[in-house]
C-alpha positions, 0 to 999 in steps of 0.5 A: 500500500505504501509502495502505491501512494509513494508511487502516486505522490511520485507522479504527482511531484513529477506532474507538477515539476513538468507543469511548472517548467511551463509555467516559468516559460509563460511568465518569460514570454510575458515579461518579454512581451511587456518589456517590448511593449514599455519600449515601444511606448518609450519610443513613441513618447520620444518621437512625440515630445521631439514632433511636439518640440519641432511644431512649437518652434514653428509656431512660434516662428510663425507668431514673430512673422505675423507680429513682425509683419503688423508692427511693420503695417502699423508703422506704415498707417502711421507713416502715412498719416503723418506724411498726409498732414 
């Protein structure tokens, strides 16, 4: 009787060390998985601040244009009123 149960409980540990070699390969390929995926992330967010940081300037540029060119208009209106008296 002995011999059955340690028999069993044999094939028990043995079921348990095969199923947990299963076990540690998942939770690899998950970490994996989850490693790529926080570094795909990272280089997004990377590429978005630099597009971000390009769109900013250029916006900017175009602000200094603009007011450039109104200052410029105001100082003609003012010139040729001036000129006009």
């Amino acid at each position: 009787m002995r011999k059955i149960v340690l028999a069993a409980v044999a094939g028990a540990a043995m079921s348990l060390a095969a199923c947990s070699g299963n076990a540690d390969n998942a939770a690899s390929e998950t970490s994996d998985s989850a490693m790529a995926d926080a570094n795909a992330n990272a280089d997004a967010a990377a590429t978005a601040a630099s597009e971000a940081s390009t769109d900013a300037a250029a916006a900017a540029s175009e602000a200094t244009s603009a007011a450039e060119a109104t200052a410029t208009d105001a100082t003609s209106a003012t010139s040729s009123t001036t000129t006009a008296d």
